[in-house]
C-alpha positions, 0 to 999 in steps of 0.5 A: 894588277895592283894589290887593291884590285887583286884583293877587290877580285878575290872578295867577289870570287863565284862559283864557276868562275875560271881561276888561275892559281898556284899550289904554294905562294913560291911556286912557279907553276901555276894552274888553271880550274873552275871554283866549286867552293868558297870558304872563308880563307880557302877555294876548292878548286876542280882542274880540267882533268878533275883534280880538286884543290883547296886553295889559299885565296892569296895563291889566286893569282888570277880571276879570268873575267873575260875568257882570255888569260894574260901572256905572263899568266900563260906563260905559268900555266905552260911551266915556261920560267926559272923552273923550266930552264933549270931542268933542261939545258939551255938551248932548249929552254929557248926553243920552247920559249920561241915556240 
């Protein structure tokens, strides 16, 4: 997705739209909510298990338009990456990559 159209998305966003997003622009963990307020420069953000976020708008990674999250984006929502294979050893970090 290009800067353009990721701007494009984030302009539009609605409320009830499924989002995925991170809580700080370096972070390698990503979640996943449904938008309950848009402000100029900030999201509110409730999570499945009823967390709420406010959220910078440039930390949306992703707007799910239609039901299904791309692999990269689910491989951030799961905490699979760099941070992962730093808290376990590496013949686990494969396994739960394999999995």
């Amino acid at each position: 997705m290009t800067q353009d159209s990721k701007q494009k998305y984030i302009m539009t966003l609605e409320i009830g739209a499924l989002v995925a997003f991170k809580l700080y622009s370096n972070d390698a963990k990503m979640f996943s909510g449904k938008i309950l307020r848009i402000s100029k420069e900030k999201v509110e953000i409730e999570t499945k298990n009823g967390k709420k976020y406010f959220v910078d708008k440039d930390n949306i990674t992703w707007v799910n338009t239609s039901g299904r999250w791309p692999k990269y984006i689910m491989v951030g929502l799961k905490g699979i990456g760099d941070e992962r294979d730093e808290r376990c050893g590496d013949e686990e970090a494969d396994s739960i990559e394999k999995e």
